[in-house]
C-alpha positions as CSV (number, residue, x, y, z in Angstrom):
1,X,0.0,0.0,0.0
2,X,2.7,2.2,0.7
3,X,4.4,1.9,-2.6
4,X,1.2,2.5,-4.7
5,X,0.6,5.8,-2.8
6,X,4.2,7.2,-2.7
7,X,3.6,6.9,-7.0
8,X,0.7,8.9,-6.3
9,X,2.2,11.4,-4.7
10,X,5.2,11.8,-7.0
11,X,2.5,12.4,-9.9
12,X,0.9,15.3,-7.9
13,X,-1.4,13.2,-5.3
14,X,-2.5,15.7,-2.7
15,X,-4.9,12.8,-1.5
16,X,-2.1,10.0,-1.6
17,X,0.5,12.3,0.5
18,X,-2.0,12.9,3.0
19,X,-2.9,9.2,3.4
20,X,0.6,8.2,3.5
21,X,1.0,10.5,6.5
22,X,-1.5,9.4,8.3
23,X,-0.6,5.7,8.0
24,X,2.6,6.3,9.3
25,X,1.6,8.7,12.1
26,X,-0.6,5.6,13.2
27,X,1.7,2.6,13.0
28,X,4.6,5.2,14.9
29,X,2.2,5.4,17.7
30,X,0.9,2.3,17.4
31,X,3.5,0.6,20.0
32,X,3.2,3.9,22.0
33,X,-0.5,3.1,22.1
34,X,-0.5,-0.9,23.1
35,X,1.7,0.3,26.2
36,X,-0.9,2.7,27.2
37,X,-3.6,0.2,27.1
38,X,-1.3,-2.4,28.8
39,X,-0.9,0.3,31.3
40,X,-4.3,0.6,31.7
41,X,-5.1,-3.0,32.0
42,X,-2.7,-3.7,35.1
43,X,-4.4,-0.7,36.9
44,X,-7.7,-2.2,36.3
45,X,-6.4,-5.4,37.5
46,X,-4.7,-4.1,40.5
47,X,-7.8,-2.3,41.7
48,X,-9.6,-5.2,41.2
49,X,-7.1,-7.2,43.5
50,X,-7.5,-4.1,46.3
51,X,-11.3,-5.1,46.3
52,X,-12.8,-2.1,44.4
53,X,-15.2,-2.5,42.0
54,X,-14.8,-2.7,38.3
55,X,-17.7,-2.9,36.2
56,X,-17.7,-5.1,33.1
57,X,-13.9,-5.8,34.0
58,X,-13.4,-8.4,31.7
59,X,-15.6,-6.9,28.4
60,X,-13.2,-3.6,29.1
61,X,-9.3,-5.6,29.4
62,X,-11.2,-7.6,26.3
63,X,-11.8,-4.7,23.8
64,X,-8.4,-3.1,24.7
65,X,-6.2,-6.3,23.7
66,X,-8.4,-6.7,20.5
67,X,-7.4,-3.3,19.6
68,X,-4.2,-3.5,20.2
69,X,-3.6,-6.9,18.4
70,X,-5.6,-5.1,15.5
71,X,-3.5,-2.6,15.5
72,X,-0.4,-4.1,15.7
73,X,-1.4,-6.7,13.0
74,X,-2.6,-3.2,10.7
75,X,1.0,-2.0,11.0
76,X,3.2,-4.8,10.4
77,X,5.5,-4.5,7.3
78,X,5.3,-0.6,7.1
79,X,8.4,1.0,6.3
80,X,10.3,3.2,9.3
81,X,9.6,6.6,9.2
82,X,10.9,9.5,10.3
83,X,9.3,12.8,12.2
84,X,10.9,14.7,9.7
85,X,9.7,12.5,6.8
86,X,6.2,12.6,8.0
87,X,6.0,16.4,8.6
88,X,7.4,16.7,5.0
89,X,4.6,14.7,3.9
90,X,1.6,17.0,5.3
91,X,3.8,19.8,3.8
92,X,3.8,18.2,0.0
93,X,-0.4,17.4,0.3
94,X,-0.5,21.6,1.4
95,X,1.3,22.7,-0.6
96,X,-1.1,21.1,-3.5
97,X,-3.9,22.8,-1.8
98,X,-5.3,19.7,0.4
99,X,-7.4,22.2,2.7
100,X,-7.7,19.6,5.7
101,X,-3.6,18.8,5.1
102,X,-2.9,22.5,4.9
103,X,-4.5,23.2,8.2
104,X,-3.2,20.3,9.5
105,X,0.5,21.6,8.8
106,X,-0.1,24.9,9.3
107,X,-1.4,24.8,12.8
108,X,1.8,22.5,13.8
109,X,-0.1,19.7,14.4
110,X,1.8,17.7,11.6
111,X,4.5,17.8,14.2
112,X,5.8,15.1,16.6
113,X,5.8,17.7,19.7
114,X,8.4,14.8,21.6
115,X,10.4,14.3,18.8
116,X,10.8,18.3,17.6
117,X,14.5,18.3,17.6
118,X,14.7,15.8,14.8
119,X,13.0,18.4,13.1
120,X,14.9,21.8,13.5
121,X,14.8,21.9,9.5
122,X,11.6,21.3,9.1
123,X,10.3,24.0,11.9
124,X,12.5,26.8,10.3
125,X,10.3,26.2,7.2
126,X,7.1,25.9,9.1
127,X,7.7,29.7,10.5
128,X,8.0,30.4,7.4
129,X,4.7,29.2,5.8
130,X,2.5,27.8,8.5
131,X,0.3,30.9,9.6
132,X,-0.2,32.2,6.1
133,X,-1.2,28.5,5.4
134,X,-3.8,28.9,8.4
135,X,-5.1,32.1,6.7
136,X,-5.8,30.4,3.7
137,X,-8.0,27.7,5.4
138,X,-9.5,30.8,7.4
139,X,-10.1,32.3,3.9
140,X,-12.1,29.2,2.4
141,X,-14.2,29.6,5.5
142,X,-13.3,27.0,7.9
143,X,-14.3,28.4,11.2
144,X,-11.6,26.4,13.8
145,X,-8.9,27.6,11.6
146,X,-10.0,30.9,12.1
147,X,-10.5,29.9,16.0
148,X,-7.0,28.7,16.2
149,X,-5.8,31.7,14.9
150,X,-7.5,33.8,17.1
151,X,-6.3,32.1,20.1
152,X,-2.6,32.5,18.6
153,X,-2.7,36.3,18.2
154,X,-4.0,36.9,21.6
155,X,-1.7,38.5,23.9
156,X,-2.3,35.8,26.7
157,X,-4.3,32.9,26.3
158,X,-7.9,33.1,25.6
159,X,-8.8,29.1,25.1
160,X,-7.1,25.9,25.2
161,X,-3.7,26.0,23.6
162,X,-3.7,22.9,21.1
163,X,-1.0,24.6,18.5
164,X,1.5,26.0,20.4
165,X,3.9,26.1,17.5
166,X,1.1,28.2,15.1
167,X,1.3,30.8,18.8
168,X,5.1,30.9,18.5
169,X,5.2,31.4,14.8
170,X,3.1,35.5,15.0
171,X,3.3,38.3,17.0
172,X,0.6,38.7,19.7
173,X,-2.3,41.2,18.3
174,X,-5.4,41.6,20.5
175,X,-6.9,43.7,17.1
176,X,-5.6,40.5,15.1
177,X,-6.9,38.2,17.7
178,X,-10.4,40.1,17.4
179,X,-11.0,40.1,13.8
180,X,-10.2,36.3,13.6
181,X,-12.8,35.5,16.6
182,X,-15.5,37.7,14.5
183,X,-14.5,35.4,11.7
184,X,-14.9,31.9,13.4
185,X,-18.2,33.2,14.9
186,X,-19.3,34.4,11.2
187,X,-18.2,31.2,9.6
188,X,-19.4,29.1,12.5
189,X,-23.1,27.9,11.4
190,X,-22.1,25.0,9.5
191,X,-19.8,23.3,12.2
192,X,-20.5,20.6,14.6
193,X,-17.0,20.5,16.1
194,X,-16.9,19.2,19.8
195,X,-14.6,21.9,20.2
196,X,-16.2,24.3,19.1
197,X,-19.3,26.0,20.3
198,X,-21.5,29.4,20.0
199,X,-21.2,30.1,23.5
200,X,-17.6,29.4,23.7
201,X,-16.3,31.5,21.6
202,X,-18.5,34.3,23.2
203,X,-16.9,33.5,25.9
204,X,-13.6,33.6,24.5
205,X,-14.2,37.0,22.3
206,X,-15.7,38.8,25.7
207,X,-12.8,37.9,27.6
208,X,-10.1,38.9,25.0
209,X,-12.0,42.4,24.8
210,X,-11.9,43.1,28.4
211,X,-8.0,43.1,27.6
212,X,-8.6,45.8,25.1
213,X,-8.7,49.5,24.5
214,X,-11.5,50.9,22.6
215,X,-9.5,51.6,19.9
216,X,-7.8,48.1,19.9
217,X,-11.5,47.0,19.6
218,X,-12.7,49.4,17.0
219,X,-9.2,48.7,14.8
220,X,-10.1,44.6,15.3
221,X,-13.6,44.8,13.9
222,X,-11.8,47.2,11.2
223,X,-9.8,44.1,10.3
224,X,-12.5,41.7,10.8
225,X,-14.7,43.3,7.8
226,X,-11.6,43.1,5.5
227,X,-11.6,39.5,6.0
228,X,-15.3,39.0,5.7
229,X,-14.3,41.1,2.1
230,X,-11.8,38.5,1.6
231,X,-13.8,35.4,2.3
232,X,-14.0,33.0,-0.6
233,X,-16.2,29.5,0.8
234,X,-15.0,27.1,-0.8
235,X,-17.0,23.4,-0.7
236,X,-16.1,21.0,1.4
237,X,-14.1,24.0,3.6
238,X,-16.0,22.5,6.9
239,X,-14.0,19.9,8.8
240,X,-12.5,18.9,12.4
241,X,-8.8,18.1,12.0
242,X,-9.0,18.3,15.7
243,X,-11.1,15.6,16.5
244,X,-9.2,12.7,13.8
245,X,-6.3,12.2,15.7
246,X,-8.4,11.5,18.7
247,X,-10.6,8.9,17.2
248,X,-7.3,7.3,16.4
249,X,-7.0,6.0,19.8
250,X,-9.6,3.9,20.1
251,X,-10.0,3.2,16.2
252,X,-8.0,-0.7,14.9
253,X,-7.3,0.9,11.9
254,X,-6.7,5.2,11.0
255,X,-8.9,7.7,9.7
256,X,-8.2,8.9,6.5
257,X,-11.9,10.5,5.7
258,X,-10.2,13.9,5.7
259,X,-7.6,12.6,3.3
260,X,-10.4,11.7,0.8
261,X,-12.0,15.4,0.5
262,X,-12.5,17.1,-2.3
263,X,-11.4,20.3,-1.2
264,X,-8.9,22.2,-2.7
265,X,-7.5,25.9,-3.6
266,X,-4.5,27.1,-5.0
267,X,-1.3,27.9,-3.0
268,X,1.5,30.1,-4.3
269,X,4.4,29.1,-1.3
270,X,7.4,29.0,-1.9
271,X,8.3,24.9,-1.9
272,X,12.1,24.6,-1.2
């Protein structure tokens, strides 16, 4: 399977290179995962043996060695890959306009964050690109890109910090931070993201302007119209890249529905 996509990619495969990268983010976490569950099962055990309660014990320890025998049977045979590799891969399906892949890399979730020093090369690069990548997902009208991004320009933190490295890479910018909140709460109807709610970003927005000056304010909703001018919705622009990698801890097999969109736009980075 790998073979067959890694000649999809090298003819132009968006699809294919995302695939590819989530098979091999799987199968790298896949012994990671096994331990965790093994982890799990002696703690279950040992309570047991202290005389607490476990209900449906056995059905539990059950499901969790299926899964991890699925999974470990899914991943034999796939070829060692590196963070760096992998990171590179997310970059080649943005960089063909993949919209889920491009938010993917540009919020720095493509990254390994415990294995980032095998990829100082690759970081320098994402500084580079990743936010403007974010915009352009913001632009085709996703609203937890536009979320993430406000959370990143925000002087301290509004929300839960899930992409630190997409925080590191701008300047904080209440104004910035503003505008991009207006935008996730204008772009917001059509998402059911667990992360995600009406209420919270109120809550998020209301607390970020009690930080501000009224001119702060007034210059952030300034900002926020020119990006409302600058929307351009593009189909198939609503997804949750957030929620994948969690359903790949208690999937036998990964998700790769994002991978299979039909949801593209055109991306003039550079691509050394």
């Amino acid at each position: 399977m790998t073979a067959l996509l890694r000649k999809r990619i090298e003819a132009g495969d968006s699809h294919a290179a995302c695939q590819l990268a989530r098979e091999v983010e799987f199968c790298a976490d896949s012994e990671t995962t096994s331990q965790r569950m093994g982890m799990v099962a002696d703690r279950i055990r040992a309570s047991e043996a202290q005389g607490e309660v476990v209900l449906n014990k056995n059905d539990v320890l059950q499901t969790m060695a299926e899964l991890a025998r699925a999974r470990s049977e899914y991943c034999v045979g796939m070829p060692p890959t590196s963070p760096a590799e992998t990171v590179n891969l997310w970059r080649q399906a943005a960089l063909r306009g993949h919209l889920p892949s491009m938010l993917r890399y540009g919020t720095g979730l493509a990254f390994r964050h415990d294995r980032l020093l095998d990829t100082l090369d690759e970081l320098k690069v994402y500084r580079r690109d990743g936010v403007e990548m974010t915009r352009r997902v913001a632009q085709s009208g996703n609203a937890e890109a536009s979320l993430v991004l406000a959370r990143a320009y925000a002087p301290r933190n509004t929300g839960p910090d899930r992409t630190p490295l997409l925080r590191q890479a701008v300047t904080p910018d209440a104004a910035q931070s503003l505008a991009y909140y207006l935008l996730a709460q204008h772009t917001l109807l059509a998402t059911t993201s667990p992360y995600m709610t009406a209420l919270q970003l109120q809550t998020e927005t209301r607390g970020l302007q009690l930080m501000m000056s009224p001119d702060e304010v007034r210059e952030g909703e300034r900002r926020f119209d020119d990006l409302t001018r600058d929307l351009k919705p593009v189909p198939g622009a609503i997804f949750d890249v957030m929620s994948e990698g969690e359903r790949d801890l208690y999937g036998p097999t990964p998700d790769t529905a994002l991978c299979e969109r039909r949801s593209e736009v055109t991306v003039g980075l550079m691509q050394n």
